[in-house]
LOLUM-800807 format. One line per 4 residues: number of its first residue (from 0); their letters; for each residue y, x, z of C-alpha. Coordinates in nm, 3 decimals, padded with zeros to 5 digits, m for minus. Each point is the difference from the previous one (the first is absolute). Layout:
NUM) A) Y,X,Z | ...
//
This chain:
0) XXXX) 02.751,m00.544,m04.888 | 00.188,00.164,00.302 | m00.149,00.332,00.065 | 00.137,00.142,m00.306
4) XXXX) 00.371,m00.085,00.135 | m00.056,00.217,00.313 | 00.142,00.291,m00.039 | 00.078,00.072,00.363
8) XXXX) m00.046,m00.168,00.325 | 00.360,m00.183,m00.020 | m00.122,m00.185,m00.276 | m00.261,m00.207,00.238
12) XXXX) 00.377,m00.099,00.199 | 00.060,m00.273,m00.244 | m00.369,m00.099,m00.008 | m00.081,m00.352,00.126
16) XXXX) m00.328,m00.086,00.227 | m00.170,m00.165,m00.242 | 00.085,00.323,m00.271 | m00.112,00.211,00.238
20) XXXX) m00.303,m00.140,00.047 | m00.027,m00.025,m00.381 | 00.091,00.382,m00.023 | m00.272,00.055,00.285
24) XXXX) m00.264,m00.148,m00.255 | 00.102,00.165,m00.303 | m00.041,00.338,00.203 | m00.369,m00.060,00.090
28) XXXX) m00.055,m00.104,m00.354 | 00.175,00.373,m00.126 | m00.217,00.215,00.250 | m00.338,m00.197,m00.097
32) XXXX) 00.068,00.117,m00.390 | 00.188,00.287,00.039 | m00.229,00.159,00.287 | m00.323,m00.109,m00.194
36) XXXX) 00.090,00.181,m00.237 | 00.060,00.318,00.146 | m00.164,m00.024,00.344 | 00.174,00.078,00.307
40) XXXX) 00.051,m00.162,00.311 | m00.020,m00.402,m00.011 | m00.069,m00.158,00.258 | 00.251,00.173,00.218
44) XXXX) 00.307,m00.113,m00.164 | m00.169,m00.371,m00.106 | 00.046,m00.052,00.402 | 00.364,00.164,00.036
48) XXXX) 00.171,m00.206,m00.306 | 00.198,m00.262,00.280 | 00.098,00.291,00.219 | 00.072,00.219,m00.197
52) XXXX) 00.265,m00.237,m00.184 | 00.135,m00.135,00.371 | 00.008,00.383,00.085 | 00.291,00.071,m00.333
56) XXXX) 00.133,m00.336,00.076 | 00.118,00.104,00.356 | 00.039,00.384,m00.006 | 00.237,00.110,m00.204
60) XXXX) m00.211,00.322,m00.209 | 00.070,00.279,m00.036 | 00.251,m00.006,00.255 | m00.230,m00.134,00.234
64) XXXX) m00.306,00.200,00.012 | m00.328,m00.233,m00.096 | m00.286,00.177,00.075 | m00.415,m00.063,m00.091
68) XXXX) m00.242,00.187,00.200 | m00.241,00.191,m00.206 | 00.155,m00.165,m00.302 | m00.297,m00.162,m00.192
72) XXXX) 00.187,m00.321,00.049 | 00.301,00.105,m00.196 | m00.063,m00.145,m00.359 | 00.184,m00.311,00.135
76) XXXX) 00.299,00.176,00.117 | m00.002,00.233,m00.360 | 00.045,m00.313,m00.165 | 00.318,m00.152,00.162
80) XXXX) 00.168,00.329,00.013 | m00.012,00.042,m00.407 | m00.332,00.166,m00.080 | m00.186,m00.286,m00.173
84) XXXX) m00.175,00.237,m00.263 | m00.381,00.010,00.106 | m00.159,00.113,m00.277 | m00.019,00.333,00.121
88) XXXX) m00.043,m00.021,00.352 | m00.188,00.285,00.163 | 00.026,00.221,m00.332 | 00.192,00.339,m00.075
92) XXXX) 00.289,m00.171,m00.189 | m00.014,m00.391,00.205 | 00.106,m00.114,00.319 | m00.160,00.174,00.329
96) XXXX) m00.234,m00.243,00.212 | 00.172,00.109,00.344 | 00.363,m00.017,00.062 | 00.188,00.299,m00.203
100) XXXX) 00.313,00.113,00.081 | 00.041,00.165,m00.373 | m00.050,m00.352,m00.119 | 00.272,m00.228,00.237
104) XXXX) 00.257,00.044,00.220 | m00.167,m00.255,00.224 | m00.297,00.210,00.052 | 00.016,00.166,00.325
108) XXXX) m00.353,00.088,00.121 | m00.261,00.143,m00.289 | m00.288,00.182,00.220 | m00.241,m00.276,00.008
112) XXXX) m00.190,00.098,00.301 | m00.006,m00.290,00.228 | 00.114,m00.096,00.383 | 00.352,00.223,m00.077
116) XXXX) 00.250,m00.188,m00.098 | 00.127,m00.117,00.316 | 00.042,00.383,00.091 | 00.258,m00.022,m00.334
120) XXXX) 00.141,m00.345,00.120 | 00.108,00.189,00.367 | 00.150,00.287,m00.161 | 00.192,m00.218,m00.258
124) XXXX) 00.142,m00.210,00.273 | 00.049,00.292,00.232 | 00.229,00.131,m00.305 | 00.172,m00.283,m00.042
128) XXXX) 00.115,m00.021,00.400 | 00.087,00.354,m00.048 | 00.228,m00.065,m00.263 | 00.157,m00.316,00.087
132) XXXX) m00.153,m00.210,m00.294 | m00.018,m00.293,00.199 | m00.015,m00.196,m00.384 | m00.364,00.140,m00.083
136) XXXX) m00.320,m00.160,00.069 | m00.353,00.197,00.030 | m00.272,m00.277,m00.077 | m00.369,00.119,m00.010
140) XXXX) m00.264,m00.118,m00.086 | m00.346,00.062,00.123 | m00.370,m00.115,m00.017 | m00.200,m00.124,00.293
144) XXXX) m00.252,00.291,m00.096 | 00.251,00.231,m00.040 | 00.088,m00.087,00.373 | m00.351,00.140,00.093
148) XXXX) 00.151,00.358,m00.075 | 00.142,00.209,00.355 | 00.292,00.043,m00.214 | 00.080,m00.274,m00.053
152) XXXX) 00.017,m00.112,00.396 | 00.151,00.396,00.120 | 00.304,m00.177,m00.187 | 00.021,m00.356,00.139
156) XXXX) m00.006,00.223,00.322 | 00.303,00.160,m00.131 | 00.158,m00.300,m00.169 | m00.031,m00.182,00.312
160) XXXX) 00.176,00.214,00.190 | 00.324,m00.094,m00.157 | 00.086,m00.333,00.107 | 00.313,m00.021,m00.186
164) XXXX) m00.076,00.154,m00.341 | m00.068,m00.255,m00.253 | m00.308,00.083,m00.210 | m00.232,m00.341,m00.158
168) XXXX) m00.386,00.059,00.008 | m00.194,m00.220,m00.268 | m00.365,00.021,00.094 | m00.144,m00.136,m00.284
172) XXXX) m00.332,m00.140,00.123 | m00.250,m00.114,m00.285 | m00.320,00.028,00.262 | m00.261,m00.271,m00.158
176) XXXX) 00.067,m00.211,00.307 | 00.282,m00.111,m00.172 | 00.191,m00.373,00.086 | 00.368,m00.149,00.001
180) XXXX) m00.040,00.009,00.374 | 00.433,m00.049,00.081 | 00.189,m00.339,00.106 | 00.321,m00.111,00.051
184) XXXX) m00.026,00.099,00.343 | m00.121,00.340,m00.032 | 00.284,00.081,m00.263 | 00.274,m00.166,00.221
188) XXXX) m00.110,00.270,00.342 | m00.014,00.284,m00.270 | 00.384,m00.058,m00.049 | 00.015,00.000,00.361
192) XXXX) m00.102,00.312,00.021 | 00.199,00.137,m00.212 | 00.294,m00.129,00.128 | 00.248,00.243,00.163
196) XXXX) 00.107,m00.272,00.264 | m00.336,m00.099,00.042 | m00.070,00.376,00.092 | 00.350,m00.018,00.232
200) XXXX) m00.122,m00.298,00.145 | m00.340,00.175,00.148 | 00.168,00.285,00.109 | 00.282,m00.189,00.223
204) XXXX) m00.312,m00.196,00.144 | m00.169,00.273,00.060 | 00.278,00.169,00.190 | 00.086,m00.342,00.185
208) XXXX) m00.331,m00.026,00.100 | m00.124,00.343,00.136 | 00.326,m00.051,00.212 | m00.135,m00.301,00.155
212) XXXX) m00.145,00.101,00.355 | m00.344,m00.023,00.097 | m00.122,m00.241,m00.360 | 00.236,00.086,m00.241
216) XXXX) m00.215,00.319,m00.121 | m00.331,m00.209,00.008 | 00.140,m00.319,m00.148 | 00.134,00.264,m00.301
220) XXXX) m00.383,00.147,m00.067 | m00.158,m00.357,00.058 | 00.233,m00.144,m00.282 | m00.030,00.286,m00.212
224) XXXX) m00.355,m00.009,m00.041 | m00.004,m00.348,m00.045 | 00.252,00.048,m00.274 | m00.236,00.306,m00.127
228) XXXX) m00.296,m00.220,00.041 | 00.133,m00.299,m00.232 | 00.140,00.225,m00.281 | m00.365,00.188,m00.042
232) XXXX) m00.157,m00.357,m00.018 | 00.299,m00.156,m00.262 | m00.086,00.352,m00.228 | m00.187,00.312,00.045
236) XXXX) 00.340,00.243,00.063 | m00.094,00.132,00.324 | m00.142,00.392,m00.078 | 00.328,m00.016,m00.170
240) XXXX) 00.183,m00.093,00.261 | m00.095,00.227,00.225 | 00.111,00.239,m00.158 | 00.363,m00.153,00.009
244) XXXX) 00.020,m00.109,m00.349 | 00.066,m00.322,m00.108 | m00.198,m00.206,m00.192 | 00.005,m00.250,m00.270
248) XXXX) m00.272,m00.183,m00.135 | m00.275,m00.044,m00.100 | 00.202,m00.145,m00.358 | m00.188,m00.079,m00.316
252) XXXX) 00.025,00.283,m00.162 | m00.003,m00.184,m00.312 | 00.275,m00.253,00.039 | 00.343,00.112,m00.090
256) XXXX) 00.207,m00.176,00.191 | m00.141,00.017,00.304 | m00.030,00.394,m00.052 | 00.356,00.044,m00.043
260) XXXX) 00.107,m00.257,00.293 | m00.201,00.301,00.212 | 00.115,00.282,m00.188 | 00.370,m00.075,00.014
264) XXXX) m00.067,m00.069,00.392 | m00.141,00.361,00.050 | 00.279,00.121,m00.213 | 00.261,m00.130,00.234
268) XXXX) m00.165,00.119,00.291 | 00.150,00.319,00.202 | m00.346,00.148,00.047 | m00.373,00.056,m00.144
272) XXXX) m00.133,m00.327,m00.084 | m00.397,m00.024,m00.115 | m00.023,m00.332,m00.258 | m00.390,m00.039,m00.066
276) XXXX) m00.058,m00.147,m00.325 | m00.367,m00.135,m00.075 | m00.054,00.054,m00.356 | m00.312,m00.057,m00.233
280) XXXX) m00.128,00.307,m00.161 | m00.079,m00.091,m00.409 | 00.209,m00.345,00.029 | 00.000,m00.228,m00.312
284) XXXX) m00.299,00.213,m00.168 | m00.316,m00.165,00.053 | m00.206,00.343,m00.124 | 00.177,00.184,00.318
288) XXXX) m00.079,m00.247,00.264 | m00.333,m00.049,m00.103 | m00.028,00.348,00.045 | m00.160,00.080,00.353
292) XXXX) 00.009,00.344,00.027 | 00.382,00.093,m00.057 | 00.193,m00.263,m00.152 | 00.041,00.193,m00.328
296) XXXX) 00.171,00.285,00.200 | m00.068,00.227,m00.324 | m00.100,m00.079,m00.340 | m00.072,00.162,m00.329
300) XXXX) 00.055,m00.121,m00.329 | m00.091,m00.404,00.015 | m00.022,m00.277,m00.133 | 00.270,m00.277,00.071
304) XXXX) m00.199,m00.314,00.051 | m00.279,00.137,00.133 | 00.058,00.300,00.188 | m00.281,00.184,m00.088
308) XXXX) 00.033,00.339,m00.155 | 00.031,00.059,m00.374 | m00.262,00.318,00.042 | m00.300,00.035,00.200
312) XXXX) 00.095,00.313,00.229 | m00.226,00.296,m00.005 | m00.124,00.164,00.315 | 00.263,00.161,00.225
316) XXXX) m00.042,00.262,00.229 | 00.095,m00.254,00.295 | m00.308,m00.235,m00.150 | m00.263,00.328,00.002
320) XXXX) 00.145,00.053,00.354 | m00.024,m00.316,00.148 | m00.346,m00.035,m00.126 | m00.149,00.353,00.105
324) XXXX) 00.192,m00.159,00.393 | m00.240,m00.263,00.023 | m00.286,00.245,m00.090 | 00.096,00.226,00.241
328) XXXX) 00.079,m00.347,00.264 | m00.369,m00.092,m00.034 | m00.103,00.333,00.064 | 00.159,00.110,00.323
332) XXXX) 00.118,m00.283,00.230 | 00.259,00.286,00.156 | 00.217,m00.072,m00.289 | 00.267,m00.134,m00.005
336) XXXX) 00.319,m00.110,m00.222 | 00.405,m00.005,00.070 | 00.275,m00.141,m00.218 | 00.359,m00.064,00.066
340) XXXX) 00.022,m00.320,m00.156 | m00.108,00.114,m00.358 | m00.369,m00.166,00.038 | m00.050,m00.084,m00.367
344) XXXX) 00.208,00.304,m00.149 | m00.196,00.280,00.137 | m00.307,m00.196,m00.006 | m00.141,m00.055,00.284
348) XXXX) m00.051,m00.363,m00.032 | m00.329,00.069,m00.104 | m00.100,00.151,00.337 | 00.199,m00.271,00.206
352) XXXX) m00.241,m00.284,m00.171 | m00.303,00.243,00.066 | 00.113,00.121,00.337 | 00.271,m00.238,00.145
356) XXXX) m00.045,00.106,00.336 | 00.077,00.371,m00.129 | 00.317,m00.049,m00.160 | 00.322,00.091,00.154
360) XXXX) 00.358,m00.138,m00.157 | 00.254,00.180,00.194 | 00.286,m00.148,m00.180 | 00.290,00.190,m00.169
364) XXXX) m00.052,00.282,00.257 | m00.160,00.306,m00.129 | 00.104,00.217,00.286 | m00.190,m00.243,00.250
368) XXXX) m00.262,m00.012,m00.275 | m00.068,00.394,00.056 | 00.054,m00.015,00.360 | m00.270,m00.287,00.034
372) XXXX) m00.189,00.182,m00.204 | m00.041,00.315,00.226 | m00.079,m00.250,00.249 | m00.294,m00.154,m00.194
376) XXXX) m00.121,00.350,m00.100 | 00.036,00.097,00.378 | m00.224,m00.291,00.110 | m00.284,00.077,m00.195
380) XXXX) 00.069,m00.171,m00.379 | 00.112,00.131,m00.335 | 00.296,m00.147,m00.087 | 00.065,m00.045,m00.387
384) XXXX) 00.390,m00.033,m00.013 | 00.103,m00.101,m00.402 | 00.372,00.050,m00.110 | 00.190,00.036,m00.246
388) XXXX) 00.095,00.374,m00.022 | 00.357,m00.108,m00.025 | m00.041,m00.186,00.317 | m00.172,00.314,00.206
392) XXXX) 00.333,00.214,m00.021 | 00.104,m00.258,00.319 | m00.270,00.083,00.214 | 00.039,00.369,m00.004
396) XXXX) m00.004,00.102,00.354 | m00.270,m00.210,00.064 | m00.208,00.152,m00.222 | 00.078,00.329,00.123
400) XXXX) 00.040,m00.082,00.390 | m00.232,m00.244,00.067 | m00.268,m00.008,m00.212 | m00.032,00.415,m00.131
404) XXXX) 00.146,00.102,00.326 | m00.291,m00.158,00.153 | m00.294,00.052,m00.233 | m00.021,m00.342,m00.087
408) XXXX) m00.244,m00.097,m00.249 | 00.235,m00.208,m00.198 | m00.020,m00.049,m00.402 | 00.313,m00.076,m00.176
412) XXXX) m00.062,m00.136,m00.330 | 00.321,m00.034,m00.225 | 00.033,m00.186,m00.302 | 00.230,00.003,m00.240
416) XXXX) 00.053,00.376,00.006 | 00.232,00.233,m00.258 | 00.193,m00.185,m00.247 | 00.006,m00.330,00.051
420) XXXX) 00.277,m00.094,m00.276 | 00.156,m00.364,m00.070 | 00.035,m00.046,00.433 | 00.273,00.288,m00.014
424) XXXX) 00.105,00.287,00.200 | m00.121,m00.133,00.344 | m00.363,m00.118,m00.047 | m00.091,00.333,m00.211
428) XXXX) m00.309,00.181,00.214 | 00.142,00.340,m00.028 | 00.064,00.155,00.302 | m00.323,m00.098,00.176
432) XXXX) m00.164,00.357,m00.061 | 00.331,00.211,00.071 | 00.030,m00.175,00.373 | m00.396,00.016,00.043
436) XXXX) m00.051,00.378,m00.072 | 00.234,00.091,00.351 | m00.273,m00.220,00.197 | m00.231,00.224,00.191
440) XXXX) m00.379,m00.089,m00.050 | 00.056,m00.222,m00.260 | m00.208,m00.067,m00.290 | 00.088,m00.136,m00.330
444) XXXX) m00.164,m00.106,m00.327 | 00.153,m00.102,m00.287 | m00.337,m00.141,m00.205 | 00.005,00.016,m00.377
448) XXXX) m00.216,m00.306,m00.098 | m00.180,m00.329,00.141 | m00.300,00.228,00.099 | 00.197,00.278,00.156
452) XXXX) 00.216,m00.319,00.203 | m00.323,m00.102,00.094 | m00.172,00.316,00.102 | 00.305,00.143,00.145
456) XXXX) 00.076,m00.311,00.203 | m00.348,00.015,00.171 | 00.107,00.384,00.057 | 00.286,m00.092,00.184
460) XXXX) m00.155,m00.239,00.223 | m00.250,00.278,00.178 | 00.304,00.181,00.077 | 00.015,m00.078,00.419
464) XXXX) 00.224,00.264,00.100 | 00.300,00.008,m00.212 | 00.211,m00.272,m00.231 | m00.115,m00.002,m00.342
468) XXXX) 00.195,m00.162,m00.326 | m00.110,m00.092,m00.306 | 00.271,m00.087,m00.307 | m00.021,m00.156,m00.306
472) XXXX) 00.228,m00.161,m00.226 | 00.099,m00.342,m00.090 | m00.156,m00.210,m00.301 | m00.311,00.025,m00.197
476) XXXX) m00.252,00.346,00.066 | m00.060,00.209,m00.281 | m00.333,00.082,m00.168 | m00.249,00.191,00.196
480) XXXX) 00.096,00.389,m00.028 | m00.353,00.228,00.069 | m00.009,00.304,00.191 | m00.167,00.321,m00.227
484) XXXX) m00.024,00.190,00.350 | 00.113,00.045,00.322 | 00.130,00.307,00.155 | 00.048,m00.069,00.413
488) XXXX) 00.078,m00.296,00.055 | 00.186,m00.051,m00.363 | m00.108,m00.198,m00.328 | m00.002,00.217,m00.317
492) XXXX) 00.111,m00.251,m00.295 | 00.028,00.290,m00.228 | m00.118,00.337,m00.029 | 00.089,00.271,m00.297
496) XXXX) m00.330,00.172,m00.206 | m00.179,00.242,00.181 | 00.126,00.249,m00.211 | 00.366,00.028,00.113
500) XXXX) 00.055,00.204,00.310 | 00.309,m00.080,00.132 | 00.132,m00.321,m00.061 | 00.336,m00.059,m00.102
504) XXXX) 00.099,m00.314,00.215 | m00.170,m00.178,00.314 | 00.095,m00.327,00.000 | 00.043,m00.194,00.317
508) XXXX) m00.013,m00.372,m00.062 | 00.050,m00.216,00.311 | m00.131,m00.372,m00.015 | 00.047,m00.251,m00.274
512) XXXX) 00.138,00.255,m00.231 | m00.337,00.104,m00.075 | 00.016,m00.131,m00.343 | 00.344,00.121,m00.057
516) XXXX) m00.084,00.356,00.092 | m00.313,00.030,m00.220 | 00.233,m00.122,m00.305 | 00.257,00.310,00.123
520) XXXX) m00.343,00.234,00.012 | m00.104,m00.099,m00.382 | 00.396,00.033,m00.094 | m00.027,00.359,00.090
524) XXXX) m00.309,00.061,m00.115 | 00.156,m00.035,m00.345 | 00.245,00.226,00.045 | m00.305,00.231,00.151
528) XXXX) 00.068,00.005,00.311 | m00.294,m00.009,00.232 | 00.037,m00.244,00.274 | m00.234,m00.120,00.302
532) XXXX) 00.069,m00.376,00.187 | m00.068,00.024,00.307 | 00.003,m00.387,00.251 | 00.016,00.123,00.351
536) XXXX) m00.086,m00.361,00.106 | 00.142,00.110,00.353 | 00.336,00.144,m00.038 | 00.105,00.043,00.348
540) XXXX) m00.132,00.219,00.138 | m00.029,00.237,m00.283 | m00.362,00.115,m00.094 | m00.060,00.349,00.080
544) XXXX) m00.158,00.052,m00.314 | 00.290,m00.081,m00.177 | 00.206,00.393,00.081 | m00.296,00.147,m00.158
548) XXXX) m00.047,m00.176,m00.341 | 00.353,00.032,m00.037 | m00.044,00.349,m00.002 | m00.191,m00.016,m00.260
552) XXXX) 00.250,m00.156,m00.250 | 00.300,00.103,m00.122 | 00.257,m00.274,00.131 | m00.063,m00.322,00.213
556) XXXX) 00.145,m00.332,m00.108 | m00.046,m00.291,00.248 | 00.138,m00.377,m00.126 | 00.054,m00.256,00.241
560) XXXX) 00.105,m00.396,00.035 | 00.234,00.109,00.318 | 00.323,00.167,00.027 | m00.015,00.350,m00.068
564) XXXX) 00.200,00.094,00.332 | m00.290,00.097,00.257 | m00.264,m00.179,m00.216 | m00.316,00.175,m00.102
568) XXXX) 00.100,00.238,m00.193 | 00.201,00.163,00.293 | m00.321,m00.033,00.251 | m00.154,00.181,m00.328
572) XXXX) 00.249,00.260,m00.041 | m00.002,00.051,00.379 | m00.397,00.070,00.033 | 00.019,00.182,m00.312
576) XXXX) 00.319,00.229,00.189 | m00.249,00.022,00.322 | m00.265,00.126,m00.195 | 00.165,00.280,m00.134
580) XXXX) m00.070,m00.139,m00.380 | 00.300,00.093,m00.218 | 00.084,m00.235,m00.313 | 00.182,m00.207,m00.119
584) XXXX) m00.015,m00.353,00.088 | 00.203,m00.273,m00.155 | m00.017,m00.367,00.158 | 00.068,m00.305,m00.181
588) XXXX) 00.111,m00.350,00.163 | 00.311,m00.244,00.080 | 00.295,00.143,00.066 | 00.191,m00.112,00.245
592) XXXX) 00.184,m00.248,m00.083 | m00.015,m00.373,00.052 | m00.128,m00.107,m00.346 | 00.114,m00.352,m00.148
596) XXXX) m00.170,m00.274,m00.063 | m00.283,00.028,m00.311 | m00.335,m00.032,m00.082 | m00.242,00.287,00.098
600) XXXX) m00.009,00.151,m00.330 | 00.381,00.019,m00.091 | 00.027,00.176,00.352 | m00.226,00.207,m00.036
604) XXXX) 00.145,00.090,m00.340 | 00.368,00.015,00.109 | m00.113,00.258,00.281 | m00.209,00.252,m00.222
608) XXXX) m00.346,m00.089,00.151 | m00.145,m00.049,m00.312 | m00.304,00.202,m00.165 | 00.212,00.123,m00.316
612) XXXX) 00.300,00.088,00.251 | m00.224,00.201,00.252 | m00.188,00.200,m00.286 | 00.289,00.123,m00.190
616) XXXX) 00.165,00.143,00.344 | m00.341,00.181,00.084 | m00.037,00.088,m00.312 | 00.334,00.148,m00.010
620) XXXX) m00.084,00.164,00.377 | m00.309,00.142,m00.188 | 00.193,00.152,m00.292 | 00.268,00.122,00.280
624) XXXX) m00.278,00.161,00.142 | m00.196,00.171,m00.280 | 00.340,00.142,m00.086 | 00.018,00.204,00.298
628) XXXX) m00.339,m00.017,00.127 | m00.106,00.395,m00.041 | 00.363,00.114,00.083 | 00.100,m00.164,00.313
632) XXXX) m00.138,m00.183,00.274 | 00.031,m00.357,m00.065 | 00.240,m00.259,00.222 | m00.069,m00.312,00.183
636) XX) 00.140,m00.275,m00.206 | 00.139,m00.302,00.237
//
């Protein structure tokens, strides 16, 4: 066995071809058990094994800078940099599933939002011309649909701009249309062009020529697009090209030696060089390529052989929504549905097989997304736009400029809201309703079970005249939670007996939580305190009937799966200010903080938003109060 003698990347130095491609095996075999075991992302890092060994062959890390856009393709990379202990990937105490600078020195980029890493790679290699470091390297690496994000091309702009500062762009293209599509001749005019005297050679002629009277300038453009015109027809380089970087490729992506032939080329170069790798998504696991709709992109818990998963999953909140879509799709043909390349995720394949001519995949552009969107709504549709609430925080000033600006009729529906846990810091929903509340006109419902998604979703969709969102969180949808009442526009899950006058606590529960805050209600109950749950379904605005029944009660208590900072309890605490109603209010959420890497529940747990932890603080606030109730007017309790 070889992997378990690779401590670092200078151990694959003394590594023969034929051991590497031994080592290359043994890798896929390691991800198919150890992944299968724990889920995570597969497929990804089946297609990167090859490059991602030619990458540590050439560039010398962590001196050179390797980076991985988004980072899902990392696992790889983990492994021949020392961290070969799976078993706990994605868990509180095991190895992250995203690059993680607490875990390796040769971690440099752990935000795992797509289409910026190139923005990293021109900053790193801006720094190194700054300081002289004319011994480091910036390699990144990048996905052809990461390469449908604006970022991503605002810094190719950028990168080739500098003609002279070396910087090595792997594209690593797994698009299904994939084929060993290079030849000896294509290889042998890619170290052409990335020859300096090859680049001397077309400048001299250049200048001889355009000082030739009369045909020297003509003769120059006539040969040049000739020249132009046989290079795109040898290998598809030219949007590349005209952009002034040079280009290598396309290179199997999955032979070795051929990889680092075009890697060590690009290395030498003096400039940005582009090598375009074509690269099979799921290689050597039948399961994966047999799978049409992502390549095992994601998986849960499966089994080895097979692929299938070792439990049947139980209904998610993205299955209840995509379902309730193509209701709504068959309904009203005005609808219609936007995704930026996360079709299957958010679930809207369902409506693209029901409705394919109503489906929109903008690619990894969410700002576009909620500009086009505006557009749509503008000429007469209702444009559905599903993303992950992570994902939303990039098309801010969309949402607010274009689309609320402008009264668009425009639902956002975001998935995989709140704690999201073993994806880490950067793909936690949490600041989704903090951003939202400062967006004038906006509405925003946070629905508390499958019926609630399902009525609230058909809600949103009237709306014609302002954006509307509705959130809900990732994984499987609790129980159904009924409504005792309704007060305005507010669910009452619980109510105390007639008989007591002034209840002690209103409790404000805000989506999924439901459950949780009904556990916190029957917590205080035993310690007899008298408590009323309130779901305001809509939490942005805030219901005008809400100031009033918090009058009523003694202290108000709102709990939240969003950062606390701006989050609903502030728009609570605000209205409640406005309306003149004086007590105290104490709101419960994240913190924030970026929060590591961990399932749901331990987050949830390490943070305090827990039923046991929120009832013994208000019960505390309670006691606080009934100590100094009839003496002194009580305080607002942030």
């Amino acid at each position: 066995m070889l992997l378990p003698r690779i401590k670092g990347p200078r151990d694959l130095d003394r590594l023969s071809q034929e051991e590497l491609e031994q080592l290359a095996a043994e890798i896929r075999s390691f991800l198919v058990d150890a992944v299968s075991k724990t889920g995570g992302h597969l497929g990804p890092n089946l297609g990167v094994v090859e490059l991602t060994i030619a990458l540590h062959r050439v560039f010398d890390s962590p001196k050179d800078k390797v980076l991985f856009d988004t980072g899902h393709q990392a696992y790889v990379h983990k492994l021949l940099t020392g961290r070969q202990d799976f078993a706990g990937l994605r868990t509180r105490t095991g190895l992250s599933g995203y690059p993680s600078r607490a875990e390796s020195e040769h971690d440099v980029i752990e935000n795992s939002h797509a289409s910026t890493v190139l923005g990293w790679a021109d900053g790193l290699a801006k720094a190194n011309e700054v300081l002289g470091r004319e011994d480091h390297h910036v390699a990144a690496v990048i996905g052809d649909g990461a390469l449908t994000g604006g970022m991503a091309w605002e810094a190719l702009n950028n990168i080739a701009a500098a003609k002279d500062r070396p910087l090595v762009i792997v594209v690593n293209d797994n698009e299904r249309s994939y084929g060993p599509t290079i030849g000896g001749l294509a290889n042998h005019l890619a170290t052409l062009r990335t020859t300096d005297g090859y680049e001397r050679f077309l400048a001299r002629g250049k200048e001889i020529l355009e000082r030739t009277p009369v045909v020297g300038k003509p003769l120059f453009e006539t040969l040049h697009g000739a020249k132009k015109g046989l290079k795109d027809f040898i290998a598809p380089q030219g949007m590349f090209e005209d952009l002034g970087l040079k280009y290598i490729g396309p290179i199997d992506g999955h032979d070795i030696e051929a990889l680092e032939s075009a890697l060590q080329r690009a290395k030498r170069f003096s400039g940005p060089v582009i090598v375009h790798c074509l690269t099979q998504k799921g290689r050597g696991y039948t399961p994966a390529l047999e799978h049409e709709a992502d390549r095992f992109h994601a998986v849960g818990v499966i089994h080895p052989d097979t692929g299938l998963p070792v439990k049947t999953a139980a209904a998610s909140w993205t299955s209840v929504f995509a379902d309730e879509m193509v209701k709504i799709g068959h309904e009203r043909e005005d609808i219609v549905g936007i995704t930026a390349a996360m079709l299957h995720p958010v679930g809207l394949n369902k409506f693209a097989e029901a409705f394919p001519d109503r489906i929109y995949d903008v690619g990894i552009a969410e700002q576009h997304g909620a500009t086009s969107a505006a557009g749509l709504a503008t000429g007469g549709v209702h444009p559905v736009f599903a993303v992950y609430a992570t994902f939303l925080n990039r098309a801010f000033d969309q949402v607010l400029m274009d689309v609320a600006l402008h009264k668009c009729g425009v639902t956002f529906v975001l998935d995989r809201a709140g704690v999201t846990g073993d994806d880490g810091a950067s793909h936690n929903g949490m600041w989704d309703m903090s951003i939202l509340q400062v967006v004038p006109g906006l509405r925003l419902a946070a629905p508390r079970d499958a019926e609630q998604l399902r009525s609230q979703l058909r809600e949103a969709v009237e709306v014609k005249d302002a954006p509307t969102v509705v959130r809900f969180s990732k994984g499987v949808v609790g129980p159904a939670v009924p409504a005792v009442g309704r007060i305005g526009g507010m669910d009452v899950l619980r109510a105390p007996g007639a008989e007591v006058t002034r209840p002690d606590v209103l409790l404000v529960s805000v989506g999924a939580l439901a459950p949780m805050c009904l556990e916190i209600a029957d917590l205080l109950d035993k310690q007899g305190i008298s408590t009323t749950v309130v779901d305001p379904r809509w939490v942005k605005p805030v219901d005008e009937a809400l100031a009033p029944l918090a009058d009523r009660h003694r202290v108000v208590v709102t709990v939240e799966d969003n950062g606390r900072a701006g989050g609903v309890g502030s728009a609570v605490s605000q209205a409640l200010r406005d309306a003149g109603v004086d007590v105290p209010l104490r709101d419960f959420g994240i913190p924030q903080r970026f929060l590591d890497h961990a399932s749901r529940k331990e987050v949830m747990a390490e943070i305090g938003l827990t039923a046991p932890d929120i009832a013994r603080q208000v019960t505390g606030l309670v006691a606080k109060l009934d100590g100094r109730y009839d003496s002194e007017p009580a305080a607002t309790v942030d």
